[in-house]
N, C-alpha and C positions, 0 to 999 in steps of 0.2 A: 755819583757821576758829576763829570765837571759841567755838564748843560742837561740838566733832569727837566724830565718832560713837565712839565706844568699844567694846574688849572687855576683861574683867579675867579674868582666868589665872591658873592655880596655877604655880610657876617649872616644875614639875614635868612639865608636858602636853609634849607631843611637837610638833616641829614638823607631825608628820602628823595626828596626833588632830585639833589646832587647823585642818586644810586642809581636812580633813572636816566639820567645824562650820561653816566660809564657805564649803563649797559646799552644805553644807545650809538656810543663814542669808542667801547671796549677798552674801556680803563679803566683801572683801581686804584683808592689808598692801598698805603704797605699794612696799614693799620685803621682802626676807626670804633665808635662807639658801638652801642647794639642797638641801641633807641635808633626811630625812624622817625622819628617829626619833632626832635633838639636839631636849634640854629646853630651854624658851625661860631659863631660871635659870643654863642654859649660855651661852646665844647673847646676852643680855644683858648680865650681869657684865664679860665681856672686849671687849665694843665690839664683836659679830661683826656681818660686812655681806653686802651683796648684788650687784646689779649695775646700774648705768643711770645715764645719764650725770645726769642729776637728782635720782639716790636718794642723801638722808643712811647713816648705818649705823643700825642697827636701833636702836640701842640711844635713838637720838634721837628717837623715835618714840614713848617712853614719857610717857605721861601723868600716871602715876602710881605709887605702890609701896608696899607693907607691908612692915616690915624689924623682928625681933625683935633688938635692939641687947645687948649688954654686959649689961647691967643686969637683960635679961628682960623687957622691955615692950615691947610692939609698939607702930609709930609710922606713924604712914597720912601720904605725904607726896603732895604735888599738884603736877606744871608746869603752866606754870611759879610760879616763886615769888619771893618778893622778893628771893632769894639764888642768884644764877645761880650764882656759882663751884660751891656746895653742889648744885644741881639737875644738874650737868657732870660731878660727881664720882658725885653718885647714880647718875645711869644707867647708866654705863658704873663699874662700882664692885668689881672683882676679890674681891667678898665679903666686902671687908675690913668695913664697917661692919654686919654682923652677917648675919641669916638672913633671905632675903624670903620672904613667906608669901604675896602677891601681887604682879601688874603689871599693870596698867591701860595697853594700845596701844589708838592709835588706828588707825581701821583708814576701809574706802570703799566705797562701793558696789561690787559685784564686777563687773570688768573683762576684758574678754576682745581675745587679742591673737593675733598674725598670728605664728606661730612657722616658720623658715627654717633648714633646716641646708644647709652649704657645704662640701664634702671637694674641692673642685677646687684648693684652694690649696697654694704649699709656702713654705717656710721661706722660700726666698729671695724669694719673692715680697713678704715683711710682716718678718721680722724680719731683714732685709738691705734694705729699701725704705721707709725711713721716710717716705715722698709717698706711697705705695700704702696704709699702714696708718691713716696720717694720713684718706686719704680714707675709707677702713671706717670706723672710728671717726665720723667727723662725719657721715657716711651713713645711721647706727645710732643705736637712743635706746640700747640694751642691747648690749652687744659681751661675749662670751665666747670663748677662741681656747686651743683644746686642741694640743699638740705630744705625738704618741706617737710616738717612734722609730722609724724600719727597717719600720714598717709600708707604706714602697712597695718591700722586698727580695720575692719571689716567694716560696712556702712554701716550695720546694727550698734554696734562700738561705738562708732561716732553720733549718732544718732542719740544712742542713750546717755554719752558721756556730755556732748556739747548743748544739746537741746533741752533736755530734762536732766539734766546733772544726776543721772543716777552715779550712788554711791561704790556701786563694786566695779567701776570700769578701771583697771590700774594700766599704767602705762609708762616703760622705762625707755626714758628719750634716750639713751645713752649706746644703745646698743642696737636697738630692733630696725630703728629706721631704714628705710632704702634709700637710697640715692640715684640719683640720672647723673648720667654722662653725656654731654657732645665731644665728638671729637673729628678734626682734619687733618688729612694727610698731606704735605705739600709736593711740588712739581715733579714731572719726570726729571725736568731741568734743572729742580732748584737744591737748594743746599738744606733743606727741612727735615721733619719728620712729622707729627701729629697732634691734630689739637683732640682736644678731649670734653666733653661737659658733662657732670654728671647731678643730678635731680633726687630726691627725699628716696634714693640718689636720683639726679639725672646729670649724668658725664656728657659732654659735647665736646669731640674733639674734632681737628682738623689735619688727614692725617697723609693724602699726598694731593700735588699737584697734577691735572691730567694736561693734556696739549689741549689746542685750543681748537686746531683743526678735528681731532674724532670725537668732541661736544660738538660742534657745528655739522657734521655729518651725521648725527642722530645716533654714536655711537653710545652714548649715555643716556640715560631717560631721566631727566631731571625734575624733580617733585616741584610741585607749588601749593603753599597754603595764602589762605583767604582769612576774614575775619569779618563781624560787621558791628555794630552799633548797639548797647542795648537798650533795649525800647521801656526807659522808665521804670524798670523794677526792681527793689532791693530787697532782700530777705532781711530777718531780724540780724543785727554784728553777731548774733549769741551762733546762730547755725552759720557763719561765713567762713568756717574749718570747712566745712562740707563741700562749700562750695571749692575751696582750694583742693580737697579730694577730686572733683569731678576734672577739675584742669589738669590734677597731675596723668589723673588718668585719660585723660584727651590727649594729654603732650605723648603718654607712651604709644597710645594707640594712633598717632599719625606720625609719628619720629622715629618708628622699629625698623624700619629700612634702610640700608647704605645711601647715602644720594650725592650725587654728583653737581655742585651749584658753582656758580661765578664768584668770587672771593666776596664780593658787595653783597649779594645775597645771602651769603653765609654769615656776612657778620651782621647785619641788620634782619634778625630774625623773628624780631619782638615788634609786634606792631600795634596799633590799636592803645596804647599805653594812654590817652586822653580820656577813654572809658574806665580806667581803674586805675586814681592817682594813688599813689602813696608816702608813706615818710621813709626815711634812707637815713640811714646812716654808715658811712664807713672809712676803713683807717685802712691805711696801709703800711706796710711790714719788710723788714729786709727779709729775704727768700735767700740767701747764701746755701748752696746746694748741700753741705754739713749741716743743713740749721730744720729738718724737718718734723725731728722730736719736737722743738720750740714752737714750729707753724703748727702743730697738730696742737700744742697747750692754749693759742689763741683759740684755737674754733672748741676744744673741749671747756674752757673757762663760756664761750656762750652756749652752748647746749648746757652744761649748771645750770646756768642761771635761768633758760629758759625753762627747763623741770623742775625749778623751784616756783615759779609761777606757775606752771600746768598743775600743783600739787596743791597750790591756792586757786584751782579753779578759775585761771587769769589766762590770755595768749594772745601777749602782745606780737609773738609774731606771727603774724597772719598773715605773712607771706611766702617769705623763705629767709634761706642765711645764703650768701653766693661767694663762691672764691675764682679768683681768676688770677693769674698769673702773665707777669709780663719782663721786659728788661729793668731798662730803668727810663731817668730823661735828665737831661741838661740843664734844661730849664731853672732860675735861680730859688727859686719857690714853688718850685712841682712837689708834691710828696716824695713821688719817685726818683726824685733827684737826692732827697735830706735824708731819708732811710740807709744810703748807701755813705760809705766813710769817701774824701775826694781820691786816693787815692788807691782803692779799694778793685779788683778783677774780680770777674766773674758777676759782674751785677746782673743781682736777679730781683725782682720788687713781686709781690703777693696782696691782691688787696682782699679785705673780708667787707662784708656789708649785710647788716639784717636789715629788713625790710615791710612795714607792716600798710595794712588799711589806710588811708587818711581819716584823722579823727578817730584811729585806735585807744579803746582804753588801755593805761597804764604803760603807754607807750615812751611818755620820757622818761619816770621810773627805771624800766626795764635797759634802754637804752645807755639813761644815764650809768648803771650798773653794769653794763656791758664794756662801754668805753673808760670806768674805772679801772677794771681789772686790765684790759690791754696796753691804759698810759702808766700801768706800773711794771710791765715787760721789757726786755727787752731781749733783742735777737739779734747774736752776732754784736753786740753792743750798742746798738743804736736803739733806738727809740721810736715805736711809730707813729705816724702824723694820720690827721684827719683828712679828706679828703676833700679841698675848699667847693668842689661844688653840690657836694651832702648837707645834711644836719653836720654839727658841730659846737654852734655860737652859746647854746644852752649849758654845755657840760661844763661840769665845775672843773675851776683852777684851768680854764684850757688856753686862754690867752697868754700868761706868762709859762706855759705848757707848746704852746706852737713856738711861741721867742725862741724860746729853752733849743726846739728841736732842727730848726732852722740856722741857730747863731748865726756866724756873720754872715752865709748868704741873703738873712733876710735885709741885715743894715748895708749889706751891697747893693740890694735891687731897691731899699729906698733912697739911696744915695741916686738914683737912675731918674728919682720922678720929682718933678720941680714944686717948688713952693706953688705956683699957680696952679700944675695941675694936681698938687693934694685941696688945694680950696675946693677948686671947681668938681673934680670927679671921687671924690672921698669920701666916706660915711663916716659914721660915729664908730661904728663895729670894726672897719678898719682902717682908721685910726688909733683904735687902741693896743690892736692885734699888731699892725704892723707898722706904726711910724712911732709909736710910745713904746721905751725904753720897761722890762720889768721894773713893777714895784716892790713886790718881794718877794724877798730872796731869803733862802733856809728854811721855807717853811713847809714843813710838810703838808701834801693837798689830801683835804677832808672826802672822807668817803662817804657818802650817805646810802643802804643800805635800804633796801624795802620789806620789810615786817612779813612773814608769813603768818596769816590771821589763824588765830585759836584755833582747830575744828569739832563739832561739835560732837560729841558722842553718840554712839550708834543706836540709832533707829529700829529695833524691830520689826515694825511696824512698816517702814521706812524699806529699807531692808525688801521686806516680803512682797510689796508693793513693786519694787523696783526690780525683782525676778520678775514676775507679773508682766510687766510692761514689756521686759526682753521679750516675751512670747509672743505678746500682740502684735508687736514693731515685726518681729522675723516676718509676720505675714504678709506685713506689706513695706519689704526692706526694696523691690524695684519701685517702687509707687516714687521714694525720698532719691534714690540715686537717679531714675529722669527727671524731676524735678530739680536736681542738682547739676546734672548733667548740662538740661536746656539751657539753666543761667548761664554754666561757665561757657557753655558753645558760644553763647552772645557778646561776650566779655573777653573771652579768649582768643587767639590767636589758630582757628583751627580749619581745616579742610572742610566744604559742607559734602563727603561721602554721602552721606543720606540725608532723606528730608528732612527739614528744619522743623525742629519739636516745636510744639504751641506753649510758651511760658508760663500765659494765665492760665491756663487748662493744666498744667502740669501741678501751677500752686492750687487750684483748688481743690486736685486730688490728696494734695499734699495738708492742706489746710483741715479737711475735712477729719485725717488720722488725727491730728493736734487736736480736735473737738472733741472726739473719744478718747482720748487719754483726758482730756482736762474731766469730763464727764464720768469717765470710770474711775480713776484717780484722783482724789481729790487732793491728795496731799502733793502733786506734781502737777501746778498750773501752769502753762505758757503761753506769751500775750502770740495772738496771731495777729 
């Protein structure tokens, strides 16, 4: 629009503050993150996005910005402007050109959409099926597809496999897994179709638009979920699968219903995120609507690798793996901008991201080994880039590897930032990523590779012990799933339907089976 509605912001406001203001105000982004408590001065600077098959990234979205430069004076700048290169490097502007004091988005009247979650799916159904995902995807205006591990193993399964490493628990990541879905439908009005997510699966889409008038006449019954705080207590890393068992199975059992929510709500669904940090890593991919075979070879190269870890008794990811799909962006250094060729139709951008613990074992290992196998992809011919406000800085070869994938729009948008403000607002890390020229060239970048340890031949003993245990665990397989349960409730993003479980109470029932196994079993110790 030639005079789009507007909101101006401190960098400062919260993604959640600002939801509460457009549902007080009834207005929305076109688009937006899913985190609720990241500063928009966060989610700006590095290009962060959202999801929907017509959404730019956020950062394209900005109208406008105050920025106290080098010099000490503030400088009020407007898009567009007679200087696109300049307005590409603004938006999306890794801080380099000084301090924003404001940002001026445009925002829209507020939109309310058909929100769908999907757990029936598995792996091989979509990231073995590129005609299947293909069809999801084009089915959807929003597609979001969550992969949690071994959340279709049975508690006992898990229980014996993660806690006491029994040896006969086998498990084939490649196939069995389920998946969740979200998914939104858009307007009666609008030019949409639906978003999608799906989970170990879980699918979440978005899939239409209702009016605005028969949600305000109580024609809709719109869900709400809560969350709270949890009060000091961590299980051993060894059992923290379980614990991601008990959330998926929370996420299905308060997400099974169609729900009808305000666009803000739908996209900031993830709350609570300060109680369970983690590490992130993710790259993003061209999405060229011929190219699904190729997107399905990114996410099958990391489930490998994650099964080869599971098979070393390792699991780094302790989270999930998440795919989200979007347009693209403008921006001079957005991912979603360098993925796409300049004069390339039909942009479509795909980002992946695995996700584990803070302080995961084997977690750069695994990562590093994730993000080798994808910077030696490509899709549609381009090459995918990291996603600057992930992990990244670690992975080998990746600086003359970002150069590489950016070319000259990165020596355009440094051509943008002045010798002062590289002194004053620049680091070491980029400075060498982005204002130093590659140093080499031809070389091929070293893969390093993580060792699958010997395993040790089998136990009879061993063995018979560990049928044994299966027996005694079956007796008290609810005892370990509400004690799993209660943590994730506290941790998690969830409805309190019923009353709130007692956690200590749940570990000492919990505790007390771990003292019989360690007592009956001598050869299967574990520290409580």
């Amino acid at each position: 629009a030639a005079n789009p509605l507007t909101v101006t912001i401190a960098p400062g406001v919260t993604t959640g503050e600002l939801s509460k203001f457009f549902t007080e105000n009834n207005v929305c982004f076109k688009t937006d993150v899913i985190l609720d408590k990241v500063t928009y001065g966060g989610v700006i600077a590095p290009g962060c996005h959202g999801v929907g098959k017509d959404q730019l990234a956020v950062s394209d979205y900005v109208k406008g910005m105050s920025i106290v430069g080098a010099n000490g004076v503030e400088v009020d700048y407007t898009f567009p402007s007679s200087d696109q290169d300049n307005d590409n490097a603004l938006k999306c502007n890794m801080g380099l050109f000084g301090v924003m004091t404001s940002i001026t988005m445009e925002v829209q009247p507020m939109v309310i959409v058909k929100v769908e979650n999907d757990f029936s799916y598995t792996v091989g159904d979509l990231f073995y099926n590129p005609a299947a995902l293909k069809q999801l995807h084009e089915n959807n205006w929003s597609l979001e597809i969550f992969w949690f591990p071994f959340n279709s193993l049975s508690w006992l399964q898990l229980i014996a496999l993660f806690v006491l490493k029994c040896p006969d628990a086998k498990y084939d990541l490649s196939r069995k897994a389920l998946l969740g879905d979200r998914n939104v439908k858009p307007a009666i009005t609008a030019k949409r179709s639906m978003v999608y997510r799906v989970w170990n699966f879980w699918l979440r889409r978005y899939i239409t638009f209702v009016r605005k008038a028969d949600y305000d006449q109580g024609a809709i019954n719109a869900g709400s979920a809560k969350g709270c705080r949890v009060r000091g207590y961590a299980p051993p890393r060894k059992s923290l699968v379980l614990g991601k068992k008990a959330r998926f199975e929370m996420v299905q059992t308060f997400n099974t219903t169609t729900r009808f929510e305000p666009m803000n709500k739908a996209i900031h669904y993830q709350s609570f995120i300060e109680v369970m940090p983690v590490l992130d890593m993710e790259f993003a991919f061209n999405a060229h609507p011929d190219t699904f075979s190729r997107q399905n070879d990114a996410m099958q190269a990391a489930i490998v690798i994650t099964q080869n870890y599971y098979n070393d008794q390792k699991f780094p990811l302790s989270v999930a793996m998440e795919m989200r799909w979007m347009a693209y962006s403008n921006c001079l250094i957005c991912p979603a901008h360098a993925v796409h060729k300049e004069n390339a139709t039909d942009k479509r951008t795909l980002y992946i991201e695995v996700l584990g613990l803070a302080g995961q074992e084997n977690w750069e290992d695994y990562s590093k080994e994730i993000a080798a196998k994808w910077m030696d992809m490509k899709i549609n011919g381009m090459a995918p880039l990291p996603h600057w406000a992930k992990q990244w800085s670690y992975l080998d070869g990746i600086d003359d590897y970002i150069k590489k994938g950016y070319g000259e729009n990165l020596k355009t948008f440094r051509n943008q930032v002045t010798e002062p403000e590289k002194l004053l607002f620049s680091n070491a890390r980029l400075n060498k990523v982005i204002f130093q020229d590659s140093e080499k060239k031809g070389e091929k970048r070293k893969i390093k590779k993580s060792k699958t340890s010997a395993k040790a031949p089998e136990n009879d003993a061993l063995v018979k012990n560990s049928e044994m245990i299966f027996k005694d665990l079956d007796k008290h397989v609810e005892t370990w799933k509400n004690f799993f349960m209660t943590l994730g409730e506290q941790v998690w993003n969830v409805p309190f339907k019923f009353p709130k479980m007692d956690i200590q109470r749940e570990w000492k029932n919990t505790e007390a089976i771990l003292h019989e196994i360690n007592k009956k079993y001598n050869t299967f110790q574990v520290k409580v």
